[in-house]
C-alpha positions as CSV (number, residue, x, y, z in Angstrom):
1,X,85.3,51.9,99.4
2,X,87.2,53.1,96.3
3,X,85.5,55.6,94.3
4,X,87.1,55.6,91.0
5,X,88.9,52.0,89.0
6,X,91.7,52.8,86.8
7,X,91.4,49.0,84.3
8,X,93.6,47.7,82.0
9,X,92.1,47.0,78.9
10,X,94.2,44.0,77.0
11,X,94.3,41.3,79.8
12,X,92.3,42.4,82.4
13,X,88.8,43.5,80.6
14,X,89.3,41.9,76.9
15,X,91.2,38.5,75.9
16,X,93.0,39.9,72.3
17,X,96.0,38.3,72.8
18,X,95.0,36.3,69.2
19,X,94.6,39.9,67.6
20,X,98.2,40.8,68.9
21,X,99.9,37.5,67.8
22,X,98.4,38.0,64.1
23,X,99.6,41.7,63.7
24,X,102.8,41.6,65.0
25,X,103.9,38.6,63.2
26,X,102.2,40.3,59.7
27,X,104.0,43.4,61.0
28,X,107.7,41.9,61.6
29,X,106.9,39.7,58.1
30,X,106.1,42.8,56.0
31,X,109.3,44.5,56.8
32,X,111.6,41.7,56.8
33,X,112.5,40.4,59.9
34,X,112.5,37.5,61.5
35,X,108.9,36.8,62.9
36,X,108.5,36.0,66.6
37,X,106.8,32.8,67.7
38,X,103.2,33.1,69.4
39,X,105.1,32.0,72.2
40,X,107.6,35.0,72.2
41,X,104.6,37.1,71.8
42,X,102.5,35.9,74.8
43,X,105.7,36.2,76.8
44,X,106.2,40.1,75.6
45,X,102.2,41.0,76.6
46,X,102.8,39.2,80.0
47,X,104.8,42.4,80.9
48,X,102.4,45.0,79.5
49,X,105.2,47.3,77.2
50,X,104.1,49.6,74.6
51,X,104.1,49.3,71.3
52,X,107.2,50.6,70.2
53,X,108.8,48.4,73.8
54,X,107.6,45.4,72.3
55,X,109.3,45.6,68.6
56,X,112.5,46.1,70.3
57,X,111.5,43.3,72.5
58,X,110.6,40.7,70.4
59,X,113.7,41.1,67.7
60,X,116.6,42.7,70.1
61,X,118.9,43.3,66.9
62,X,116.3,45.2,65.3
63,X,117.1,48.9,66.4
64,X,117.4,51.5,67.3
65,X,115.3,52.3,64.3
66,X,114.9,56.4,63.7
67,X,111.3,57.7,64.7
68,X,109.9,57.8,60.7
69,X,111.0,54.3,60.3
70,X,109.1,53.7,63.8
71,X,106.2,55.2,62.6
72,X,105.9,53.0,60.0
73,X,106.1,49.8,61.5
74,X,103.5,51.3,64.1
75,X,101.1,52.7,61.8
76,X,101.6,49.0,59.7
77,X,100.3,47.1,62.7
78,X,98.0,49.2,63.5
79,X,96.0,48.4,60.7
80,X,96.8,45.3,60.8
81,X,95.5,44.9,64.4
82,X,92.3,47.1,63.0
83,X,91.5,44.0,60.4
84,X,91.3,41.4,62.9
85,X,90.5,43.3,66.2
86,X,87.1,42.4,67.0
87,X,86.8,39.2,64.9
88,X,89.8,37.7,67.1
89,X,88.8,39.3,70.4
90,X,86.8,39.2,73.0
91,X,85.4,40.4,77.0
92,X,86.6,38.1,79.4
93,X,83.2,35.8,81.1
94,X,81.7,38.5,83.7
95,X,83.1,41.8,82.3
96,X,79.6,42.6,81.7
97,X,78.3,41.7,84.8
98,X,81.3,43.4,86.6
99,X,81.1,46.7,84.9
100,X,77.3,47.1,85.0
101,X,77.3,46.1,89.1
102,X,80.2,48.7,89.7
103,X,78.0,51.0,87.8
104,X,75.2,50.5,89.8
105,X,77.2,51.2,92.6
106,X,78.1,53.8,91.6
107,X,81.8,53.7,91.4
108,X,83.8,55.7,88.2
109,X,86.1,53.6,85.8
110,X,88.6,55.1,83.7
111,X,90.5,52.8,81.5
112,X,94.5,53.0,81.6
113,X,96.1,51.0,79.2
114,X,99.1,51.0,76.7
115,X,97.0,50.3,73.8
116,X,96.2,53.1,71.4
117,X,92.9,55.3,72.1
118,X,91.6,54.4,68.9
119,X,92.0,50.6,69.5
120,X,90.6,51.2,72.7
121,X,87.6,52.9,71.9
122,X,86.4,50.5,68.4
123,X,86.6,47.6,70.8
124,X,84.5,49.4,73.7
125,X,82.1,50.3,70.8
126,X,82.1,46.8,68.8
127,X,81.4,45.1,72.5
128,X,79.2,48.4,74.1
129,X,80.6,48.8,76.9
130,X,82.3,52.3,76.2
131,X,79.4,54.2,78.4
132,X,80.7,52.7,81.6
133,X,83.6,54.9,81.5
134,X,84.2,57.9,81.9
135,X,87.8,58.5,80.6
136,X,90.0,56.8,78.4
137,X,93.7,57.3,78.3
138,X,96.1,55.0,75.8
139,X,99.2,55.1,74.2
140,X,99.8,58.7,73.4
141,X,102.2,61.5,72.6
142,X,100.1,63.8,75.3
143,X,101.4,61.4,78.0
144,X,104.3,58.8,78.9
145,X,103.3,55.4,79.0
146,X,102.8,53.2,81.9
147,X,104.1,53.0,83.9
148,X,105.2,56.3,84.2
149,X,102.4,57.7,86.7
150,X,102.6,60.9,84.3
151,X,98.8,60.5,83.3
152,X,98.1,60.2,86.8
153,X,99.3,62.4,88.5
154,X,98.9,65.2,85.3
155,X,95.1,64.4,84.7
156,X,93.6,61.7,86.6
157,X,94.5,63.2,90.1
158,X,94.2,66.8,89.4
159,X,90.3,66.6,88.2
160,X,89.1,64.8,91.3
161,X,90.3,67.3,93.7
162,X,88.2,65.4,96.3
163,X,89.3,61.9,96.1
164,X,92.5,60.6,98.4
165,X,95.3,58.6,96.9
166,X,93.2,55.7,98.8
167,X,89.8,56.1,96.7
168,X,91.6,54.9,93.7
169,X,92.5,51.1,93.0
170,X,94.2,49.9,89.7
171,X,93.0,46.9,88.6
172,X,95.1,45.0,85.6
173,X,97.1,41.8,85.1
174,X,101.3,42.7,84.2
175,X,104.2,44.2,86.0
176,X,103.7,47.1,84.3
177,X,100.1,47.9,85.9
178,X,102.2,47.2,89.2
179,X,104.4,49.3,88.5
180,X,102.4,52.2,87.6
181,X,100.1,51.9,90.6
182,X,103.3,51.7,93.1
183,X,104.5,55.0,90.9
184,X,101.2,56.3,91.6
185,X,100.8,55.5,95.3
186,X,97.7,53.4,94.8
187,X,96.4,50.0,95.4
188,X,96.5,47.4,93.0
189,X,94.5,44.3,92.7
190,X,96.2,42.0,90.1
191,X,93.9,39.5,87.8
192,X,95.2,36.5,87.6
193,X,93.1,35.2,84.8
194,X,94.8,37.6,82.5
195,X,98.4,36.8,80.8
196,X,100.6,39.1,82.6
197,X,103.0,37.8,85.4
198,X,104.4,39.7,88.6
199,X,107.5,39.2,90.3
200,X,107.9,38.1,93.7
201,X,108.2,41.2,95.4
202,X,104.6,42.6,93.2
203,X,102.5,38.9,94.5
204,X,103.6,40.2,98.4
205,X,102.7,44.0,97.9
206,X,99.1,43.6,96.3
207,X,96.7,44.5,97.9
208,X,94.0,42.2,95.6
209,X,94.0,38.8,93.7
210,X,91.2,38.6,91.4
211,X,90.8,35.1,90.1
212,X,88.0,35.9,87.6
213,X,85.8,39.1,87.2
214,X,83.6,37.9,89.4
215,X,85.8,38.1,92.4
216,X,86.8,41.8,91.4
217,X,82.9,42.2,92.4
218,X,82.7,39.6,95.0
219,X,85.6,41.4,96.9
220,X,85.1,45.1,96.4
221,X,81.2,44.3,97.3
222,X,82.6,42.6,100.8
223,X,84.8,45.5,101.3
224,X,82.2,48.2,100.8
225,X,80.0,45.9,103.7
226,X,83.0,46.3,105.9
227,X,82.8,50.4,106.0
């Protein structure tokens, strides 16, 4: 039975995929450049990049831009993201459910996403949920993104000094959550409800396939009964 459940946030725990298409299009529209489709958009989340991944991604002419002109554009859609967040977002059907059952059972979750803290943490507040975790580690200058398993192995791992590489299970729904658990030497379960896609070689490796939140509880519940 795992003990602690790195999540995802964007995709895996909340549907904001709305919120993201409306800032990054005001973003790319307020300094000029051509603005992406929502269909470009929802094609960039499906791999999980950062911020900063996903300007360059959507315009591929736009850069390399210098790191003031980068904090603008970041520091623009972030408060353009904070305008709409909660209004446009929500949990997934069961995220509830899911988080207060784990809870119950005792098992830590520790959110690992891309998406700044402070996005993070007004959406865990606006929905309260933000008491079932314990840590919370976004896009930061104290750590590399994912999937770089820098936050793991720097801060997760280190303060659990009793927990195996197998007690931890990373649970999200893009190649980049694959990624980062492979980097980390943990098992992934990958949610397919979300609107990331793996590659080939990611669907044979998994160790889960969660078709809904529900089955993230139906089959680490069965799995603890096996023990």
């Amino acid at each position: 039975m795992y003990q602690t459940i790195l999540f995802d946030f964007d995709g895996t725990l909340c549907s904001s995929i709305a919120t993201i298409v409306i800032a990054l299009q005001k973003t790319f529209e307020h300094f000029g450049r051509p603005v992406p489709s929502q269909a470009a958009i929802a094609k960039m989340a499906s791999s999980g990049p950062d911020l900063i991944g996903s300007f360059y991604q959507l315009d591929p002419e736009l850069g390399p831009l210098d790191d003031a002109t980068l904090d603008t554009w970041s520091t623009y859609y972030r408060e353009t993201y904070k305008a709409s967040d909660v209004a446009h977002s929500d949990l997934y059907p069961g995220i509830v459910d899911l988080l207060e059952a784990l809870s119950d059972q005792g098992i830590e979750m520790v959110i690992v996403s891309n998406k700044s803290i402070e996005s993070i943490q007004r959406s865990l507040d606006a929905f309260h949920i933000r008491s079932f975790f314990t840590e919370i580690y976004g896009d930061s200058l104290q750590h590399p993104s994912k999937p770089d398993p820098g936050v793991f192995v720097n801060h997760i791992l280190p303060t659990r000094p009793d927990h195996a590489l197998s007690d931890f299970l990373m649970v999200g729904d893009t190649q980049t959550d694959y990624q980062f658990a492979q980097a980390c030497g943990i098992d992934m379960g990958w949610v397919e409800y979300g609107y990331g896609q793996l590659d080939s070689d990611a669907l044979l490796n998994l160790k889960f396939r969660f078709e809904s939140p529900h089955a993230i509880l139906k089959e680490l519940s069965t799995s603890k009964s096996d023990e």
